[in-house]
LUMZA-234993 format. One record per residue (C-alpha): x, y, z; residue in one letter. Coordinates in steps of 0.1 Angstrom, whole numbers, plus 5000, padded with zeros to 4 digits. Layout:
% LUMZA-234993
XYZA;...
//
This chain:
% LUMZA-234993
487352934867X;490152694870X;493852754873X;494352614839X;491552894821X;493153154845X;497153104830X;495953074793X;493853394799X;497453554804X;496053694841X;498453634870X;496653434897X;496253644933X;496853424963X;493053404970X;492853284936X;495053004942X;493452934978X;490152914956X;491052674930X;492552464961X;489252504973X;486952324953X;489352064942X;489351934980X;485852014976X;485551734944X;487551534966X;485351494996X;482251444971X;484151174957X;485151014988X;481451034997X;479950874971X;482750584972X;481850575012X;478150525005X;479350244978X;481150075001X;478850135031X;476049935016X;478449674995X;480449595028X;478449335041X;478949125012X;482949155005X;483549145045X;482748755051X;484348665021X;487248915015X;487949085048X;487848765063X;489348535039X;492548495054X;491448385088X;490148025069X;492047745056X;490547775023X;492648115013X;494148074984X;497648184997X;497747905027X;496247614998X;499547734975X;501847674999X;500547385015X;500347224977X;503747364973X;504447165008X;502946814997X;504846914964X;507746794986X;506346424994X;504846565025X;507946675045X;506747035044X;508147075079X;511846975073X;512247195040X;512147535034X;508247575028X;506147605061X;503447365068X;500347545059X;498147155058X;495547065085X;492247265095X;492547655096X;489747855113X;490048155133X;486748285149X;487048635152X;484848775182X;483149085191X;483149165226X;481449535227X;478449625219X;478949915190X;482049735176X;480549545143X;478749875132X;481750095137X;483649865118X;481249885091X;481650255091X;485450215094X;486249985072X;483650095042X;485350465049X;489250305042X;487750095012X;486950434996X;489950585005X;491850334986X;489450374958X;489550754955X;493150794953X;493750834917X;491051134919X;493451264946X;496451234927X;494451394894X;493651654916X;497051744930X;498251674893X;495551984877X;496452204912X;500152194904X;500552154866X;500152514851X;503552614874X;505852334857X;507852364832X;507252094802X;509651854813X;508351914845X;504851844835X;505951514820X;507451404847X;505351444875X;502351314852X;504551014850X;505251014886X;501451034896X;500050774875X;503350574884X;502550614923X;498850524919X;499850194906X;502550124930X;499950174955X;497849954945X;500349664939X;501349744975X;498049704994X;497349374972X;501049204980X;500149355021X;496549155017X;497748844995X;500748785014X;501748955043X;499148975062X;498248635058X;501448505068X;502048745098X;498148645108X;498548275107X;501948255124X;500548535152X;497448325158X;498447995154X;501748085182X;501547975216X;503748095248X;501847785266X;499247505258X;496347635282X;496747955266X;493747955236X;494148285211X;490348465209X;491048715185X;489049015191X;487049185159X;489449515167X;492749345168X;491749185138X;490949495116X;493849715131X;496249485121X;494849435090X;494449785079X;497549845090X;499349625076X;497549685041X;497950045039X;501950035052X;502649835023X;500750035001X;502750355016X;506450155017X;505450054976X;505950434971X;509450394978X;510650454940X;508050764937X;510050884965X;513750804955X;512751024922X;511251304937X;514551344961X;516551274931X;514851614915X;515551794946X;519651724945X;518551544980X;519551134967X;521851004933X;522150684918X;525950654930X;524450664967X;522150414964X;524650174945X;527050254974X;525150085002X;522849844984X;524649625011X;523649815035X;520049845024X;519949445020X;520749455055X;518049675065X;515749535043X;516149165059X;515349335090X;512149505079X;511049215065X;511848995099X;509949275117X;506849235095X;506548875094X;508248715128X;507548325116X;510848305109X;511248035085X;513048125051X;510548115026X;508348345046X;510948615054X;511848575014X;508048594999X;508148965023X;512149065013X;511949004977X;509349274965X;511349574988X;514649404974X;512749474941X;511549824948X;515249954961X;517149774927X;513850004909X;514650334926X;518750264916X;516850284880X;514550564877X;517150804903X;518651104883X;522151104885X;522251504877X;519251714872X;518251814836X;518352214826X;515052334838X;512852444803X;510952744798X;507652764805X;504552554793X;503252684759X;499752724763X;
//
């Protein structure tokens, strides 16, 4: 029985009851999780050449924008503000033990399903938690949940479409000295990348989280309007530390969407919090 049939049957839930109910939603979790593992375990090797890999070629369709942005500029990509992206592009990524390629196959089909199965998580944690909220309550979160799912998403695709792209091809294209020739191992490769794809996806959340401390009495709106200098600051800086190329329109492409996502969280912040309702009608 779920938690839902329990509260409109009018029977207080024990705390085994609750532990129960917890229970099997992990349970539907893990199946789900499974099945997307399985999915992605046998689709893998036909996204990881052409997806996975993408951004170590020339042909990606990030480094071809810029570099038409580039001859955009009668060819003096190098003395504007655009980075020269032109020329031949090709990374080979190598694999120097023996097990690596197939534990990466495990690895990586296992994260591609954990992306995939996060809105079942959030629906979970959403039925789990709803019967205790109050309407307004219930609204909200809903809200919040669907909200964060999205913002998750839109974070791992700006982390694969543009930042790790630019932080790969400045990293790999660098040089402390001319005898020194980058091989970039398979496991450097992918631990950057999944990395770097999944912070984004977590620092996206920023709004979700603003709100949530905003219900607590933890942030308000007058706070974060109080040192949006401050958080420019900080933001340049995150942004520097995530792509060290340097150049403007680099450090801009990464700084703009976190600018974005503080200016958001000024929005949807509570300045008070609203008169809690009575309970949900069933």
């Amino acid at each position: 029985m779920s938690e839902q049939d329990v509260q409109s049957s009018g029977t207080e839930m024990s705390f085994w009851d609750h532990l129960e109910v917890l229970r099997w939603a992990l349970f539907r979790i893990v199946i789900a999780l499974f099945v997307l593992l399985v999915g992605c375990f046998i689709a893998m090797p036909h996204i990881f050449d052409s997806f996975v890999l993408g951004p170590t070629r020339g042909d990606f369709f990030l480094y071809r924008w810029i570099a038409g942005m580039g001859s955009g500029n009668g060819g003096h990509a190098s003395t504007s503000l655009i980075p020269d992206f032109g020329g031949d592009f090709n990374v080979d990524i190598i694999n120097i033990n023996v097990a690596t390629q197939f534990l990466t196959h495990i690895s990586t089909s296992f994260w591609f399903a954990l992306v995939l199965v996060f809105p079942i998580i959030m629906y979970e944690i959403w039925k789990f938690i709803s019967p205790a909220l109050f309407p307004e309550e219930q609204r909200n979160v809903r809200r919040a949940f669907i909200f964060s799912s999205l913002l998750f998403y839109i974070g791992c695709a700006v982390g694969y479409t543009v930042v790790f792209p630019l932080t790969f091809r400045f990293l790999t294209t660098y040089q402390v000295g001319e005898l020194i020739v980058n091989q970039i191992s398979m496991n450097s490769y992918m631990s950057n990348f999944l990395t770097i794809v999944f912070v984004m996806g977590l620092v996206f959340e920023m709004p979700v989280l603003s709100w949530i401390l905003s219900c607590l009495g933890v942030l308000k709106k007058p706070f974060l309007k109080k040192y949006r200098k401050h958080a420019v600051v900080i933001l340049l800086v995150l942004s520097a530390l995530i792509t060290p190329s340097g150049d403007p329109f680099t450090l801009s492409v990464v700084f703009l969407p976190l600018f974005l996502l503080y200016e958001l969280s000024i929005l949807i912040v509570k300045d008070e919090i609203p008169e809690e309702e009575g309970p949900a009608a069933d």
